[in-house]
PLY file of the C-alpha trace (Angstrom):
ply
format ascii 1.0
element vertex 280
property float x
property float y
property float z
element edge 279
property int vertex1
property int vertex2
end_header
-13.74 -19.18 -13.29
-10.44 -17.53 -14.28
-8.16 -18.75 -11.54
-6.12 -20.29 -13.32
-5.54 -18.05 -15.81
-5.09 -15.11 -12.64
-1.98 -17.54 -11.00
-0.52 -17.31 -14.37
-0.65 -12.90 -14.61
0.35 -13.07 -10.81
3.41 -15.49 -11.13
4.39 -13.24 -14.28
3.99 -9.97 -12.73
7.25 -7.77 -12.15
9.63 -8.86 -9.47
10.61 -6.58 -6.89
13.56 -4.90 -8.48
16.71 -6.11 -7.37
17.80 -3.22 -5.50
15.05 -3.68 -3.38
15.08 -6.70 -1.99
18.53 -6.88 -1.50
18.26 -4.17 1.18
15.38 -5.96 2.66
17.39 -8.63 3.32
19.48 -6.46 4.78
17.05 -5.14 7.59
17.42 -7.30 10.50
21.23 -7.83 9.72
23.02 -6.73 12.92
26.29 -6.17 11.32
24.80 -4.18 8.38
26.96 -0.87 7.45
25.81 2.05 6.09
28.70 1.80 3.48
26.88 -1.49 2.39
23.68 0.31 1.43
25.30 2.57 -0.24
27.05 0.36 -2.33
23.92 -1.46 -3.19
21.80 2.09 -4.51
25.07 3.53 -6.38
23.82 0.63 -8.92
20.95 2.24 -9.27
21.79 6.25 -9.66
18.33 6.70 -10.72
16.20 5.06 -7.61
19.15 7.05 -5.38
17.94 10.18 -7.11
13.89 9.55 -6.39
15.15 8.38 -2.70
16.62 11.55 -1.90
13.59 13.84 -3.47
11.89 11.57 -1.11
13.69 12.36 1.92
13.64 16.02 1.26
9.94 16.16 1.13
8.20 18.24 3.60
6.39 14.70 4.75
9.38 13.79 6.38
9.90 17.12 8.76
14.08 16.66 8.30
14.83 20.36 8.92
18.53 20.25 6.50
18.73 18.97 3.01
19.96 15.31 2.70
22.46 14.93 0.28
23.80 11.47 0.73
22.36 8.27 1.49
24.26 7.85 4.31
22.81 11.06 5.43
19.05 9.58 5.12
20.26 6.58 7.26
21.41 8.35 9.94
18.40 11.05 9.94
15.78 8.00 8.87
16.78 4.74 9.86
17.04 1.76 7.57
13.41 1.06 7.75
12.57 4.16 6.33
15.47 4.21 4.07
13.74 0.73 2.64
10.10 2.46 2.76
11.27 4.86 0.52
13.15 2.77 -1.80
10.17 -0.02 -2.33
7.85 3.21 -2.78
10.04 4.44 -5.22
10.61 1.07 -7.03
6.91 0.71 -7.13
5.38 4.21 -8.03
5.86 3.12 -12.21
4.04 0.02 -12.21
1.68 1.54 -9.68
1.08 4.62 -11.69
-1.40 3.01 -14.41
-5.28 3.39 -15.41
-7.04 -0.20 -13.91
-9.66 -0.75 -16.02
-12.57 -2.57 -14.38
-12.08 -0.09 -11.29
-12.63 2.88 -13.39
-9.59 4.54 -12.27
-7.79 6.73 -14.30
-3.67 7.43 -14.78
-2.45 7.70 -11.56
-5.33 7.52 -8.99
-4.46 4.14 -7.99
-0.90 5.53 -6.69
-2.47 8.72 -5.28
-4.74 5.85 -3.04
-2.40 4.24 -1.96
-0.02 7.21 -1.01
-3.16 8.51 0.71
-4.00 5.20 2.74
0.15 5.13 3.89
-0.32 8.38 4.64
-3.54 7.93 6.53
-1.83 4.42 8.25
1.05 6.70 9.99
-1.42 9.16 11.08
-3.96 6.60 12.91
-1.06 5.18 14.31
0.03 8.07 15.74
-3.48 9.26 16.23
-4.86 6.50 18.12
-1.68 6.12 20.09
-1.38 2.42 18.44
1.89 0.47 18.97
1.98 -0.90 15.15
5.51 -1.67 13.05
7.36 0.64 11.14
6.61 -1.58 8.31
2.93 -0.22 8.11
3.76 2.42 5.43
4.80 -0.31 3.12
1.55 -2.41 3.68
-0.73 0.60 3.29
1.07 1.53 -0.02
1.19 -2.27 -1.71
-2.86 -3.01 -0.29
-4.47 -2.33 -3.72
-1.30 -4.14 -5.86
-4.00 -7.03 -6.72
-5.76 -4.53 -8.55
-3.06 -4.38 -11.41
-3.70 -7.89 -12.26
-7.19 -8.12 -11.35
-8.55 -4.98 -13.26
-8.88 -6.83 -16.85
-10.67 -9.44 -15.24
-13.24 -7.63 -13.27
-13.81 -5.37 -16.99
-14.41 -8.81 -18.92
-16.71 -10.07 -15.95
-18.22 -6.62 -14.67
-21.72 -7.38 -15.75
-22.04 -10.69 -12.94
-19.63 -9.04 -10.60
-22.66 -5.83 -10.49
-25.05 -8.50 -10.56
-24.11 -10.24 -7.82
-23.15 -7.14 -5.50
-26.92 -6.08 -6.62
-27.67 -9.30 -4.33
-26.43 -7.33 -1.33
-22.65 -8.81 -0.87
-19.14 -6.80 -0.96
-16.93 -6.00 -4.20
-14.82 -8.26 -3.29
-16.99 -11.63 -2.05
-18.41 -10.91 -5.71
-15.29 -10.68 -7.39
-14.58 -14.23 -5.20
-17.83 -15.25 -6.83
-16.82 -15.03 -10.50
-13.60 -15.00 -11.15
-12.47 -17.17 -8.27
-10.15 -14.75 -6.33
-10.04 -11.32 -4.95
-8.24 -8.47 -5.50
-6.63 -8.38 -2.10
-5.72 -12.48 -2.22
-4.34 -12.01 -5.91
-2.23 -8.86 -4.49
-1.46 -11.03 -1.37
-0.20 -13.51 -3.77
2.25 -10.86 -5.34
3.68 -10.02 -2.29
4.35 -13.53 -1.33
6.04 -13.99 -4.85
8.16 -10.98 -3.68
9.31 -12.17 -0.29
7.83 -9.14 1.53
7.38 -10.07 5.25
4.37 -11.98 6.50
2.93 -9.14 8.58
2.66 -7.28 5.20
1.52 -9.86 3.18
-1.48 -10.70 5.65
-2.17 -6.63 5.99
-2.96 -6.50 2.70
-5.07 -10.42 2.36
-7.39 -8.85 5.28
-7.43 -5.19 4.34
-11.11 -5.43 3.61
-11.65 -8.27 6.07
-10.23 -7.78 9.10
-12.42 -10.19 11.36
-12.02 -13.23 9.13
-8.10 -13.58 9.14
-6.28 -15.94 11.30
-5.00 -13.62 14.22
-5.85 -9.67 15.23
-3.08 -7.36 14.42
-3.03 -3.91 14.29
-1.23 -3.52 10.87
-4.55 -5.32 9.92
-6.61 -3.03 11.61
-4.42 0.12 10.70
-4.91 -0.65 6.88
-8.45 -1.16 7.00
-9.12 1.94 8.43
-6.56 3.64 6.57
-8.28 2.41 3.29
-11.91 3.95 4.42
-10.22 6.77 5.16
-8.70 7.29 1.84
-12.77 6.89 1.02
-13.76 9.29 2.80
-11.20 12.05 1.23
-12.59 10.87 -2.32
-9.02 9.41 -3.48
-9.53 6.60 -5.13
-13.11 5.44 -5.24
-13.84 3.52 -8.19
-16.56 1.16 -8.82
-15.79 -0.73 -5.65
-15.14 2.03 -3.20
-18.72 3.24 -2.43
-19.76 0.58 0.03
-17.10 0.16 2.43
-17.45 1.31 5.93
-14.77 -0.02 8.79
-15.74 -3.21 10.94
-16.87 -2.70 13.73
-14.63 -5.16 15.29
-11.57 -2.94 14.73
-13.55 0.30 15.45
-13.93 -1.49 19.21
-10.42 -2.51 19.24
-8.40 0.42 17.94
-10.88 2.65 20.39
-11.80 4.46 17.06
-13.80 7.59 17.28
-15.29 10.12 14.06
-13.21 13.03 15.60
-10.10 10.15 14.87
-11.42 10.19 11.16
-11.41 13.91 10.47
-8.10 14.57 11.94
-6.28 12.17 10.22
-8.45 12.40 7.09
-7.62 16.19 7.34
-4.17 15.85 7.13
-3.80 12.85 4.99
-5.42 15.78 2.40
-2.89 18.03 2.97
0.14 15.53 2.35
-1.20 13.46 -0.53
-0.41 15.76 -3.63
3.08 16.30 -2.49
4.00 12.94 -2.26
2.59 11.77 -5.09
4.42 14.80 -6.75
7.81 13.70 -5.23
7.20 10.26 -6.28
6.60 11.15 -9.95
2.65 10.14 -10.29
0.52 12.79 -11.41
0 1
1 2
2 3
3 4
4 5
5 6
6 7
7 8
8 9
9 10
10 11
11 12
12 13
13 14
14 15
15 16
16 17
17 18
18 19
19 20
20 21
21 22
22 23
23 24
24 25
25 26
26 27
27 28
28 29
29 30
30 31
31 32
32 33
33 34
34 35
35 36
36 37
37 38
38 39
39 40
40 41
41 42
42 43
43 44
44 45
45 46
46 47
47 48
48 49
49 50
50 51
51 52
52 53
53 54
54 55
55 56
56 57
57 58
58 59
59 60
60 61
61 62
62 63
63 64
64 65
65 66
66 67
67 68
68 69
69 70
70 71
71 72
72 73
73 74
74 75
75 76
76 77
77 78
78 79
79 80
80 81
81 82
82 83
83 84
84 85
85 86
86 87
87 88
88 89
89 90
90 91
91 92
92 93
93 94
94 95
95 96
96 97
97 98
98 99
99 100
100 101
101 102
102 103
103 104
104 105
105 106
106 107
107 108
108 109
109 110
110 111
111 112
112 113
113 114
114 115
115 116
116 117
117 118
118 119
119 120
120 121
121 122
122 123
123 124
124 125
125 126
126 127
127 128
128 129
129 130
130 131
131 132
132 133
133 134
134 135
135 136
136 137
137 138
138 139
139 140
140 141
141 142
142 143
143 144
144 145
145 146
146 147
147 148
148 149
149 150
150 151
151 152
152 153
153 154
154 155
155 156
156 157
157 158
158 159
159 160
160 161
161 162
162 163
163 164
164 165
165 166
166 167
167 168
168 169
169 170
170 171
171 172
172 173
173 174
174 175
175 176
176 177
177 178
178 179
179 180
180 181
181 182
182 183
183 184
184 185
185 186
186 187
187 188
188 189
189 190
190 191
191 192
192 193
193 194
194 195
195 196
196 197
197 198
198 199
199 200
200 201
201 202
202 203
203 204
204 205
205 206
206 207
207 208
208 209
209 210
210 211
211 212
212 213
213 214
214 215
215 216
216 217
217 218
218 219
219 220
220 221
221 222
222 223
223 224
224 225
225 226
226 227
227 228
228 229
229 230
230 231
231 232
232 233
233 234
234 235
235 236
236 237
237 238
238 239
239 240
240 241
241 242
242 243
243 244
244 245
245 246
246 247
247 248
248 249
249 250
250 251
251 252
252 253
253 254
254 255
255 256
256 257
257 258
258 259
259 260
260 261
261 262
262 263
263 264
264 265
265 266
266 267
267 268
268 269
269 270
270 271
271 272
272 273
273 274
274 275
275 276
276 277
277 278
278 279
């Protein structure tokens, strides 16, 4: 097994850029200022500059221009100032071919724009009460695949073998190389101090019933991922088999009309953002 030699890519992946996790430390602050924030991106003139293209994107629905930061705080709130600076932050590391997934420049970061996308819209959709954080959970699901992708290419051969045997992508990749895609990019997350609720979304994203406690950023993300599926963004050799649990079809009250709206839509807002965010 490669385990060990997986914990050693994970603990020297890229950190969360600095800007970034300053302001999520920032988030449940009562006495944070707007004048703070902006203080902390005016370091970075660049991730300011992707922030704001951000804001101004049709996705959002903000009727005048934004021109400040301040301005996106007030329209946005924090939490989806912070969205859109961790999506910015990440949309260059995310933005790379993964070889043993067979997917090209840039699909990976058009998935996982398309399963954020997909997240708000179920949530809205289904009526769901589900944390504003859900965006960032459904964007960061896949970030195991980064590390895991040159593993799964050296090890493809048993990883098909064994999924041959009728088990999931992932149990297999458990199997051989020890880990999971979705544990390793748990892992990252950890390393990054993102919050629990994020870092278990994206452990469970493919197994839903088998983590500790129901929640339905779980549930949201699962479903979000098929989704993605269904649209065709993002299938590579391990996205032909997956179909939502049942479990969280029950709970969530899920229906196929559910499915086309939001998978509808989540087809109409994918190539913008991924435009705005600089993948291509």
């Amino acid at each position: 097994m490669q385990v060990k030699k997986i914990a050693s890519v994970v603990n020297s992946f890229p950190g969360m850029p600095g800007t970034a996790v300053k302001l999520l430390a920032m988030i449940d602050d009562p006495a944070m200022r707007v004048s703070q924030i902006e203080k902390i991106l005016r370091q970075d003139p660049g991730l300011t500059a992707n922030v704001l293209r951000l804001a101004n994107s049709a996705y959002f629905g903000i009727p005048s221009k934004v021109g400040s930061i301040r301005q996106a705080v007030i329209l946005l709130g924090l939490k989806r100032l912070i969205q859109m600076v961790i999506a910015a932050c990440v949309s260059a590391i995310m933005d790379k071919p993964v070889p043993g997934y067979d997917l090209p420049p840039g699909e990976l970061w058009r998935h996982s724009i398309a399963v954020s996308v997909a997240a708000e819209g179920l949530v809205k959709e289904l009526k769901v009460d589900a944390a504003e954080e859900i965006f960032t959970a459904a964007l960061l699901h896949d970030v195991g695949k980064l590390v895991l992708g040159e593993f799964v290419k050296d090890d493809f051969e048993q990883i098909e073998t064994a999924v041959s045997q009728g088990i999931t992508f992932e149990t297999a990749e458990t199997i051989v190389l020890g880990t999971n895609h979705a544990d390793t990019g748990a892992q990252i997350l950890t390393n990054w101090s993102l919050p629990v609720e994020i870092v278990n979304a994206v452990r469970w994203h493919h197994a839903p019933e088998s983590a500790d406690r129901t929640s339905s950023m779980i549930d949201i993300v699962h479903v979000a991922n098929f989704t993605s599926m269904l649209i065709g963004v993002g299938i590579g050799r391990d996205g032909l088999q997956h179909q939502p649990s049942v479990e969280v079809t029950e709970r969530l009250g899920l229906e196929p009309y559910h499915l086309e709206k939001v998978a509808s839509q989540t087809m109409q807002w994918v190539t913008e953002l991924s435009e705005v965010l600089g993948a291509t």
